[in-house]
C-alpha positions as CSV (number, residue, x, y, z in Angstrom):
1,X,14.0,5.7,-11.9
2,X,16.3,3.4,-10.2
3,X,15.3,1.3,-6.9
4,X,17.5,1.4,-3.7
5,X,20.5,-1.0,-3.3
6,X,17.8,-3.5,-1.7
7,X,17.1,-6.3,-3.6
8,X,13.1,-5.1,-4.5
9,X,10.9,-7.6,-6.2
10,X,9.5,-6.3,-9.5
11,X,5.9,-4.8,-8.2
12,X,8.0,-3.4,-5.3
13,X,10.1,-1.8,-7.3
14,X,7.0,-0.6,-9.6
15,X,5.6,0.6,-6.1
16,X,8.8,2.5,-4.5
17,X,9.0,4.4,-8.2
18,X,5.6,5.8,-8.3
19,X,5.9,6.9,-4.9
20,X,9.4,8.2,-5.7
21,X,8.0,9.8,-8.7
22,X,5.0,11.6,-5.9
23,X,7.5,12.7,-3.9
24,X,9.4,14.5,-6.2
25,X,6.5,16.4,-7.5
26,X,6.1,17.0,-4.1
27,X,9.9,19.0,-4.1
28,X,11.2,15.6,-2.6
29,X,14.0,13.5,-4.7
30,X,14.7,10.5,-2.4
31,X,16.7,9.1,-5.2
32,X,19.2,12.3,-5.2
33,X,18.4,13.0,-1.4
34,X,17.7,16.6,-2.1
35,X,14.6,18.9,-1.5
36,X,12.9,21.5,-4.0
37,X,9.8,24.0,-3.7
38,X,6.6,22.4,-3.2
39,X,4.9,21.2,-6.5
40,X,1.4,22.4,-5.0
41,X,-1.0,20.2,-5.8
42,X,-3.1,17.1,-4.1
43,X,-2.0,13.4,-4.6
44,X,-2.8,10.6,-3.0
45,X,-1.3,6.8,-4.0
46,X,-1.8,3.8,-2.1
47,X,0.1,0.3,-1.8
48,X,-2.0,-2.5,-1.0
49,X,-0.9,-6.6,-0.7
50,X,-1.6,-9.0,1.6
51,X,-0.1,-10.4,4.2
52,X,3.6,-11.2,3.5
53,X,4.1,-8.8,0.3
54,X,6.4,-6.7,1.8
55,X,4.4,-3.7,2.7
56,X,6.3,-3.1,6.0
57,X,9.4,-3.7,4.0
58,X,8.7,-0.9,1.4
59,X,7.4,1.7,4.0
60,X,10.2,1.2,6.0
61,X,12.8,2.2,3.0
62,X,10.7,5.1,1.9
63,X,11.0,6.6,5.6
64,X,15.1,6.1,5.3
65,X,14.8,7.5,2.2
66,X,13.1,10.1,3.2
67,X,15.5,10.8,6.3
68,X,18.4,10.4,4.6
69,X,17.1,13.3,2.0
70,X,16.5,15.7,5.0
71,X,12.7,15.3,5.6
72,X,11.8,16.3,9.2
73,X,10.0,13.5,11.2
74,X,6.5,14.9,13.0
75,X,6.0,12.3,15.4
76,X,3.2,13.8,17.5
77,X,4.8,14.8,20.9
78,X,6.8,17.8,19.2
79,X,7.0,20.3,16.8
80,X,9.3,23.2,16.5
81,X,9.2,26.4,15.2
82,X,7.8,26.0,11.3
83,X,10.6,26.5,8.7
84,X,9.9,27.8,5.2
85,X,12.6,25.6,3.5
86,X,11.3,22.8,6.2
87,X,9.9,19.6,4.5
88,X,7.8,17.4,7.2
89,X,6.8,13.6,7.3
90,X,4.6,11.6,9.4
91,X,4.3,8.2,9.9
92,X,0.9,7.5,10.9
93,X,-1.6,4.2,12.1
94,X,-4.7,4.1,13.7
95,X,-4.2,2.5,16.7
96,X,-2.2,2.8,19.1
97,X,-0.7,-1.4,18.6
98,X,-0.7,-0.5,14.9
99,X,2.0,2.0,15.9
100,X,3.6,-0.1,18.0
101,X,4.2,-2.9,15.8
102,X,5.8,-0.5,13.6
103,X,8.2,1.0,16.6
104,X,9.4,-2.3,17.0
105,X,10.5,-2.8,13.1
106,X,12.4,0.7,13.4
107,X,9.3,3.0,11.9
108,X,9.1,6.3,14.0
109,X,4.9,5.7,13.9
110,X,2.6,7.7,15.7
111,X,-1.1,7.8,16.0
112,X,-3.5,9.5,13.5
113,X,-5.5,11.0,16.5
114,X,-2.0,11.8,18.4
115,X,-0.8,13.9,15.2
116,X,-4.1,16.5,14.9
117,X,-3.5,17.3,18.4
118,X,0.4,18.9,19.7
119,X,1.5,19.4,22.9
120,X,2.0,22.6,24.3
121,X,5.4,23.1,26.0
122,X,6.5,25.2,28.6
123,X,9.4,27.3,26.7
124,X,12.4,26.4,28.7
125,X,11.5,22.8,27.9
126,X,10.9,24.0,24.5
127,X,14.2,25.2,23.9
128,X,15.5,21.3,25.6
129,X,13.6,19.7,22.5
130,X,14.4,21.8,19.5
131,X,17.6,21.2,20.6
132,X,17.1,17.4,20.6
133,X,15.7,17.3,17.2
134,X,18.4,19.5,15.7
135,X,16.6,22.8,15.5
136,X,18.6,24.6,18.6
137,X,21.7,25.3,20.4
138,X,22.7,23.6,23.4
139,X,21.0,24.9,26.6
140,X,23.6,26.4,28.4
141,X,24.3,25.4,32.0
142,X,23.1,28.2,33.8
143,X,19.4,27.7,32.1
144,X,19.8,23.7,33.1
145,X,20.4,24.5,36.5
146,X,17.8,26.6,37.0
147,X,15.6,23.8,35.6
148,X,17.2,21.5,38.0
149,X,19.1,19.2,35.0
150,X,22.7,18.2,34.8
151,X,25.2,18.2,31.9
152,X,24.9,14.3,32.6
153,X,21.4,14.4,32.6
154,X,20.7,16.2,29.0
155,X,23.2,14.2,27.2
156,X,21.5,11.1,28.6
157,X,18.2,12.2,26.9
158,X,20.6,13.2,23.7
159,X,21.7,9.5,23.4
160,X,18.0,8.4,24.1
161,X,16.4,10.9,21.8
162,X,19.0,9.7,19.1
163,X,17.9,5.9,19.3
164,X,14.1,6.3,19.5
165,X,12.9,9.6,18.4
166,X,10.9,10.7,21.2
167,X,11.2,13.7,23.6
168,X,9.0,12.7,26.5
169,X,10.7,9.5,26.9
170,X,14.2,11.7,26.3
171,X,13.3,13.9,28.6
172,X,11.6,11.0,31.1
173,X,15.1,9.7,30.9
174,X,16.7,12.7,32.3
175,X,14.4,12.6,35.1
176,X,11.4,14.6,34.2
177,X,7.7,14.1,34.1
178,X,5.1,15.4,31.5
179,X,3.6,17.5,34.0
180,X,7.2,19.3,33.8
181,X,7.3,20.1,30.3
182,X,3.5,20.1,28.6
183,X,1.0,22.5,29.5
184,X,-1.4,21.3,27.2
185,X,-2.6,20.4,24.1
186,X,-3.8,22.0,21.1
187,X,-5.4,21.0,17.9
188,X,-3.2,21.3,14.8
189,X,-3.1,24.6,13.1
190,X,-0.5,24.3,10.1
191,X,-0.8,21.2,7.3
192,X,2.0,19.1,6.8
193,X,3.6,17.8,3.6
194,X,4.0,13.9,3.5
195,X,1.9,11.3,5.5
196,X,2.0,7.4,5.1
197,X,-0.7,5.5,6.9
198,X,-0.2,1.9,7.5
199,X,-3.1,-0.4,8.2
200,X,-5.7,2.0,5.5
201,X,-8.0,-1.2,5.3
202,X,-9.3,0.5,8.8
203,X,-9.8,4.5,7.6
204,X,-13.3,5.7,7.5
205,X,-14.2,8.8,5.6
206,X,-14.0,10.9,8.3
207,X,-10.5,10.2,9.4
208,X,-9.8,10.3,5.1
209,X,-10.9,13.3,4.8
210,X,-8.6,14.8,7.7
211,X,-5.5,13.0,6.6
212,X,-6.1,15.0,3.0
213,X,-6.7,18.4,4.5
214,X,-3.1,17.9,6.7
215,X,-1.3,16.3,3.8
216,X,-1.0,17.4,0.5
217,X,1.1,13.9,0.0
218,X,-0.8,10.7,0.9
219,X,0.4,7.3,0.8
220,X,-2.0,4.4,2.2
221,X,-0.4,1.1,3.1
222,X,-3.2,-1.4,3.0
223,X,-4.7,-5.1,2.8
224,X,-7.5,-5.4,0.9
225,X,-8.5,-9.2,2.4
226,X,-9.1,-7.1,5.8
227,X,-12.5,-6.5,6.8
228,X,-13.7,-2.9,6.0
229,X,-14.9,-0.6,8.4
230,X,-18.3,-0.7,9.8
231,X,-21.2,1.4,7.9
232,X,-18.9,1.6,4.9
233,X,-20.7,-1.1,2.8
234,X,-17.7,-3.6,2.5
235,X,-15.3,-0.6,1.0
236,X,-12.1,0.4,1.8
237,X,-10.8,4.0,1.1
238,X,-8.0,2.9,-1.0
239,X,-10.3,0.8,-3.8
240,X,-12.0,3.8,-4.5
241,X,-9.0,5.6,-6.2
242,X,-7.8,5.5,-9.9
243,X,-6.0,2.2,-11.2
244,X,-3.1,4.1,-11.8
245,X,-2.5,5.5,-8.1
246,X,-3.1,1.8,-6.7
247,X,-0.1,-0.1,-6.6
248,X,-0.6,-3.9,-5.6
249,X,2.3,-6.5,-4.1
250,X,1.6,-10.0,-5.1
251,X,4.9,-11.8,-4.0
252,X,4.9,-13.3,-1.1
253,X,8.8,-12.6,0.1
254,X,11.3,-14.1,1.8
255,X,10.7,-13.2,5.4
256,X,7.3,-14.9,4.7
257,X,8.1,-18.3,3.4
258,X,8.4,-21.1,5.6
259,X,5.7,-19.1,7.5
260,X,2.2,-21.9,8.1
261,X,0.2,-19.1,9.3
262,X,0.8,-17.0,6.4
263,X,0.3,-20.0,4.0
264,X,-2.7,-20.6,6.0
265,X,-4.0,-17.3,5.3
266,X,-3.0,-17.4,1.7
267,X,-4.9,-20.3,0.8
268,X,-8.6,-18.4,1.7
269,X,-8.3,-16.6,-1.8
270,X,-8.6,-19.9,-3.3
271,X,-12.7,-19.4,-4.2
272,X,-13.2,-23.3,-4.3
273,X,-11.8,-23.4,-0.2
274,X,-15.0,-24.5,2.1
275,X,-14.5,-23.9,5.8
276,X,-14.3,-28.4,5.9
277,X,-11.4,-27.7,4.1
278,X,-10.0,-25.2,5.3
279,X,-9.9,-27.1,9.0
280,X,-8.4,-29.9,7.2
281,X,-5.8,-27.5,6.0
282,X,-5.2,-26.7,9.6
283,X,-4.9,-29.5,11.1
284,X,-2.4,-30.6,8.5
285,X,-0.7,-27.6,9.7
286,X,-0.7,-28.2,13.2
287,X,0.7,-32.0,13.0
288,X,4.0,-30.4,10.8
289,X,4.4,-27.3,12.7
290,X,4.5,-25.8,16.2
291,X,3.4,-22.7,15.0
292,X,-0.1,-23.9,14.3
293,X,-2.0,-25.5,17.0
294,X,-5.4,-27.2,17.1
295,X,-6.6,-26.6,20.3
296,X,-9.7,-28.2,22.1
297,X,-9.8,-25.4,24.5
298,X,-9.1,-21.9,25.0
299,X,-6.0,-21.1,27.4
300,X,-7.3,-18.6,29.8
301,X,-3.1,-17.9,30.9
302,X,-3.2,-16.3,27.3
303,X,-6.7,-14.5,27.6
304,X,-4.7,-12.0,30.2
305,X,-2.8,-10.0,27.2
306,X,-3.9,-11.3,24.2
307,X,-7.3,-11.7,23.4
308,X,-9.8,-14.2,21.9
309,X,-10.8,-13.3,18.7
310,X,-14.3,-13.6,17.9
311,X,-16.9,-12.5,15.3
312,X,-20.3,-12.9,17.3
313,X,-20.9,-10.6,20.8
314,X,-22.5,-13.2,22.8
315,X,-19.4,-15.5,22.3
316,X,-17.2,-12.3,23.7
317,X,-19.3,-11.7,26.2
318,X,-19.6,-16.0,27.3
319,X,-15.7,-15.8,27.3
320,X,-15.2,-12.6,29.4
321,X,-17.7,-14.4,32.0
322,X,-15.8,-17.5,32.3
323,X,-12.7,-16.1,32.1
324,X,-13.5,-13.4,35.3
325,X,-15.1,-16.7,36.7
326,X,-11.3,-18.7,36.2
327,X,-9.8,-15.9,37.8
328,X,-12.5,-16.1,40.9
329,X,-12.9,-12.1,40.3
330,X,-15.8,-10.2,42.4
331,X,-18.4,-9.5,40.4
332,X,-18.0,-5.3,42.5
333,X,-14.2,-4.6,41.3
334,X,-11.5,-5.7,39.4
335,X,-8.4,-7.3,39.9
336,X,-4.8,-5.9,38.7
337,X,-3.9,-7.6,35.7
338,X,-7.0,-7.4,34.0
339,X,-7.5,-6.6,30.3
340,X,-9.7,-3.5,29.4
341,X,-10.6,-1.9,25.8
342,X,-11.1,1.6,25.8
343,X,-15.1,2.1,24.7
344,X,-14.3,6.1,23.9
345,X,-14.2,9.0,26.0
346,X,-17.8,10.3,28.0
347,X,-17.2,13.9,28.8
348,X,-18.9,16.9,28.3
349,X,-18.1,19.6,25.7
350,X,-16.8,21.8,28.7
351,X,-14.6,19.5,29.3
352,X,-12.9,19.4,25.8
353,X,-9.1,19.8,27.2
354,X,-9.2,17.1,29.6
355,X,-10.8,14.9,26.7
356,X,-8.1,15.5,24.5
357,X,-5.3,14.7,28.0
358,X,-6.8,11.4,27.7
359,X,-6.8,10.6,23.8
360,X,-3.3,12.7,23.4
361,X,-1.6,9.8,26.0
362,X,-3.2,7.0,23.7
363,X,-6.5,6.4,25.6
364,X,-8.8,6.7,22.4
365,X,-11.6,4.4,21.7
366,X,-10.5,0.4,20.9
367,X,-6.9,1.2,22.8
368,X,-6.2,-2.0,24.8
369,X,-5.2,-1.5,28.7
370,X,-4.3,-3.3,32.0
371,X,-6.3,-2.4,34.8
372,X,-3.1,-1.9,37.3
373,X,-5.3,-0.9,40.1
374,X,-7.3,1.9,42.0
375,X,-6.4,5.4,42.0
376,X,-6.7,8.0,44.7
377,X,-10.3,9.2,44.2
378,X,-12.9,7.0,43.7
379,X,-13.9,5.7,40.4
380,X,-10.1,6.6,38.8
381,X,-8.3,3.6,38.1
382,X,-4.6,3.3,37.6
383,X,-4.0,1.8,33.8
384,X,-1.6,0.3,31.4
385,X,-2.0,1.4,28.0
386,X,-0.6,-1.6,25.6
387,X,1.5,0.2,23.0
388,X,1.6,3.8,23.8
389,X,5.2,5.4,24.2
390,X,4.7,6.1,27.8
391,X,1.9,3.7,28.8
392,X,0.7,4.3,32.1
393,X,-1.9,7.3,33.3
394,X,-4.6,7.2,36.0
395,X,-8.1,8.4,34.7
396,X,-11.6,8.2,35.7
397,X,-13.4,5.4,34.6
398,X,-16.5,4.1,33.9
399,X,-15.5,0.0,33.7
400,X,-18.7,-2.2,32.5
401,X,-18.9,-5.9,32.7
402,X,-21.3,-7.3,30.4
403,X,-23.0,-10.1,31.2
404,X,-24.1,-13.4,29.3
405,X,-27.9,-13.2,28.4
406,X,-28.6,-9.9,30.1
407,X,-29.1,-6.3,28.0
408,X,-27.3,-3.9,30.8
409,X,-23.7,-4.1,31.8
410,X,-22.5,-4.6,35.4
411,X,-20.9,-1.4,36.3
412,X,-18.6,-2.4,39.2
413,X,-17.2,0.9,40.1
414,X,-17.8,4.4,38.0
415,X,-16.5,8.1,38.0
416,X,-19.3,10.4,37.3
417,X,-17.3,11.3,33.7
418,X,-14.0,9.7,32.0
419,X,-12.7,6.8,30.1
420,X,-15.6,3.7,29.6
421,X,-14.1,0.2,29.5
422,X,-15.5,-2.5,28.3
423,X,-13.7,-5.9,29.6
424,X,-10.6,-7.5,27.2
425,X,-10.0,-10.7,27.7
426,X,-12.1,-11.5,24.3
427,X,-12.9,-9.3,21.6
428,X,-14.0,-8.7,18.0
429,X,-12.3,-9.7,14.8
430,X,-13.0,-6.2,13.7
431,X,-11.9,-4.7,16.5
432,X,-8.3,-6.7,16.5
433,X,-7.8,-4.9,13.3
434,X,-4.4,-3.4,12.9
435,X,-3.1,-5.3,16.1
436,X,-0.9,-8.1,16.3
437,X,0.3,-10.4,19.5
438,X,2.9,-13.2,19.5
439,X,0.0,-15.5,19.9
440,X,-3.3,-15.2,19.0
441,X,-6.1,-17.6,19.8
442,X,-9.1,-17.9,17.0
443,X,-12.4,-19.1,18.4
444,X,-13.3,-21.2,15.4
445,X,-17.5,-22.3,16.4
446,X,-17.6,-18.1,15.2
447,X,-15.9,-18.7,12.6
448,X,-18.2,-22.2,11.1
449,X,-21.3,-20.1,12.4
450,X,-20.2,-16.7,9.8
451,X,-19.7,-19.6,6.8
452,X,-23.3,-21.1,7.8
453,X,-24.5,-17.8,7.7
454,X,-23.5,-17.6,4.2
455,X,-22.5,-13.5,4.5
456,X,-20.9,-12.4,1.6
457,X,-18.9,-8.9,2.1
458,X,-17.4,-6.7,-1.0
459,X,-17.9,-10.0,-3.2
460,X,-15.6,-12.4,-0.6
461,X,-17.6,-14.9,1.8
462,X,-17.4,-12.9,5.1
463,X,-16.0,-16.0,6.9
464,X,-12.7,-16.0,4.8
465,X,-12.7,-12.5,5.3
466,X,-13.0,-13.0,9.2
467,X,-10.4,-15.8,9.2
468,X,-7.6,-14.0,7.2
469,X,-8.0,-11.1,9.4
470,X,-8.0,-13.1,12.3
471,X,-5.0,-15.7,11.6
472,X,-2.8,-12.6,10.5
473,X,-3.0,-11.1,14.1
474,X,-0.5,-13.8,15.3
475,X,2.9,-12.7,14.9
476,X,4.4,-16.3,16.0
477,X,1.4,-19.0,17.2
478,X,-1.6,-19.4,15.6
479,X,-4.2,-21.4,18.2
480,X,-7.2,-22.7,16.4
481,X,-9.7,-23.2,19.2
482,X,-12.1,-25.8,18.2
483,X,-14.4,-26.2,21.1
484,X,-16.1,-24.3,23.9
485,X,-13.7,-25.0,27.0
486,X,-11.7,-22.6,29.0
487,X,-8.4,-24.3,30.5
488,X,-7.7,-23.1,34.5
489,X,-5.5,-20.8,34.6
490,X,-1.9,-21.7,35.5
491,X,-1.4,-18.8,37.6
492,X,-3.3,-16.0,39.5
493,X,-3.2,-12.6,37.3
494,X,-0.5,-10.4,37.6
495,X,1.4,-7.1,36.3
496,X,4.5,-8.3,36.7
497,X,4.9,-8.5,33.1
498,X,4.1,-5.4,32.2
499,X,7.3,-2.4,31.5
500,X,8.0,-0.5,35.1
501,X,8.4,2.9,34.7
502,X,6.1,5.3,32.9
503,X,3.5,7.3,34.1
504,X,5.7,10.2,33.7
505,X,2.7,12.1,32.1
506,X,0.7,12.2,34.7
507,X,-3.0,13.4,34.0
508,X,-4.4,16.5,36.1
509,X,-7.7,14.8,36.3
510,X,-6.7,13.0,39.7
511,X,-7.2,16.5,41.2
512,X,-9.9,17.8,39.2
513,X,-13.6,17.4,39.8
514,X,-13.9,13.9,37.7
């Protein structure tokens, strides 16, 4: 098998034959672009490297591949009408950021909770996105007028539908809202063929297990230096399969040289590396490069949308408290701008459809959100989800604020039933797995405190582990924050920043018993 006209390095082109080699037993040539019967069968490979070996890189030629061979992309806000001869691929990560990180690099990815649940359509709408993904005619102009559209209107969601693949936003751009088009949502009846799942380091066996029921093909894109999930003893799905279906990247490639915080991160496989060292290697960093700062405090202007990462809960909670104390908020409400992290969704079995409303638009547990404001009813607040294709919903919520040295949370304001927040402005290292912001600040003290500790996770000291992960999240600064001071804010919070627009799905639960 021969690689693509891309200049591979030798284990990526090792990696992009075995998967070539999956696919076609899977009635998929990428290298003739043509499609075959289903081989029947289960397989499941995965390709795992660190930081820098080109993961992204490889997943994202595999999907071109894949698109160029006539694969259909299920991206999780439509399906049509299943084909026999119809081959299907989803590009999957398990948060919402994950996904989002990908978007931006050009990789249609969806959620893995967003693809076991579809929307319902109504059927004129239906008819709109089958023809939008090449599965219908033309809607003809009597139908768009009764629907209220212009000729103008549905090419303008053709040209957007083109460029980014989704048909809510398509159809947002034409002028509609969800409410419009989706009746509902529905779990997923029929199995898919192909599914690649970036960030695997974070797959527990439950979400495993689902993936290999909807897809015969299975390709996990992982890091083995992350830090596992909780409760699974230090293991990642991915090290439990054969030898030969693990594929590892060594090289670190070109987009990664000339990179501090990757070199940084590099150097904690060295087993010899103390954390003395290790700050030395920092610092050394910081006085060569802007990229890498040593920082005496923490900047509570960055707090706002990217948070502090942290191993230890009491350091979270410290840094919430003083950062809601920079910001002068009122210990009974919130103020717009805020940062949230969605704690999971407390409703009622009965109330199983307006559950899945909520985790559908990207409000499943660890999502990260701006608190924009109130809502109409009391206790629904008016949110900002970070990295979901149409970000902003109103919900009911429960919002705690927990507080240093005391067991119960503050509950400021509370629906009787809805989305639980817990406040953003720091959070776990485990928890800022599979995210990534332009700069990331590392609350180091956690860091010396998990190496004192001496923790030793999967054979790797847990504080390397922690650091990696950590250090990795910053897509352009790395801040290493050395001491326990929080810098006064420059400015008052704002959403200024944020994307207008959205809310086009708008939730029924603002006129539902909450």
């Amino acid at each position: 098998m021969t690689t693509p006209t891309i200049q591979f390095s030798d284990d990526q082109a090792e990696a992009w034959d075995a998967v070539a080699e999956a696919l076609e037993e899977a009635g998929v040539d990428i290298l003739e672009g043509s499609l075959s019967p289903e081989g029947g069968g289960k397989r499941v490979l995965s390709v795992i490297g660190k930081a820098g070996s080109g993961k992204t890189l490889l997943l994202a030629e595999l999907y071109k591949a894949l698109e160029a061979a006539g694969v259909d992309l299920v991206s999780g806000d439509f399906e049509g009408k299943r084909r026999k001869e119809r081959r299907t691929l989803a590009i999957l990560a398990p948060t919402n950021k994950a996904a989002s990180v990908l978007r931006s690099r050009g990789v249609p990815a969806t959620t893995i909770h967003r693809i076991l649940y579809t929307p319902v359509y109504d059927p004129e709408y239906e008819r709109i996105a089958e023809w939008l993904t090449g599965q219908g005619e033309r809607p003809k102009p009597d139908l768009l007028s009764e629907m209220g559209l212009t000729e103008e209107a549905l090419d303008r969601a053709k040209a957007f539908y083109d460029l980014h693949k989704s048909i809510p936003a398509a159809l947002a751009s034409a002028g509609l809202r969800g409410s419009d088009f989706i009746n509902g949502w529905k779990r997923r009846e029929d199995a898919l063929d192909i599914g690649f799942v970036d960030e695997a380091s974070m797959l527990d066996e439950r979400q495993f297990d689902d993936l290999r029921e909807i897809f015969p093909t299975l390709i996990l894109f992982g890091d083995p230096a992350q830090l596992a999930p909780v409760n699974q003893s230090g293991e990642m799905v991915f090290e439990r399969l054969p030898d030969e279906r693990k594929h590892i990247l060594h090289r670190i490639h070109r987009q990664a040289e000339d990179n501090p915080i990757l070199d940084l991160a590099h150097m904690l496989g060295d087993e010899s590396l103390t954390f003395e060292q290790f700050e030395r290697e920092i610092q050394k960093a910081a006085a060569k490069d802007e990229r890498v700062v040593w920082a005496e405090r923490v900047e509570s202007d960055l707090m706002a949308r990217s948070p502090v990462l942290v191993w230890r809960n009491a350091t979270r909670i410290r840094l919430i408290h003083a950062f809601r104390a920079a910001h002068s908020a009122p210990a009974d409400m919130l103020l717009p701008g805020e940062p949230l992290v969605c704690d999971g969704i407390e409703l009622p079995v009965k109330h199983r459809k307006k559950r899945i409303d909520l985790e559908a638009r990207g409000l499943i547990k660890g999502a990260q959100v701006i608190y924009l404001g109130p809502g109409k009813k009391p206790g629904f607040s008016r949110l900002h989800v970070i990295g979901a294709e149409d970000p902003r919903l109103s919900a009911a919520s429960i919002v705690k604020i927990e507080m240093p040295e005391e067991e119960e949370p503050f509950i400021p304001f509370a629906a009787r039933m809805g989305a639980a927040f817990l406040h953003g402005a720091a959070v776990t290292i485990h928890k800022a797995q599979g995210s990534q912001w332009e700069d990331v600040q590392v609350f180091a003290p956690d860091i010396y405190a998990a190496y004192r500790a001496g923790r030793v996770e999967a054979g790797i000291p847990l504080w390397k582990r922690l650091a990696y992960v950590a250090i990795t999240r910053a897509q352009h600064r790395l801040l290493w924050c050395v001491r326990a001071r929080l810098a006064r804010p420059s400015a008052p919070l704002s959403i200024e920043d944020l994307p207008k627009g959205g809310g086009r799905l708008e939730l029924q639960a603002e006129t539902q018993d909450g």
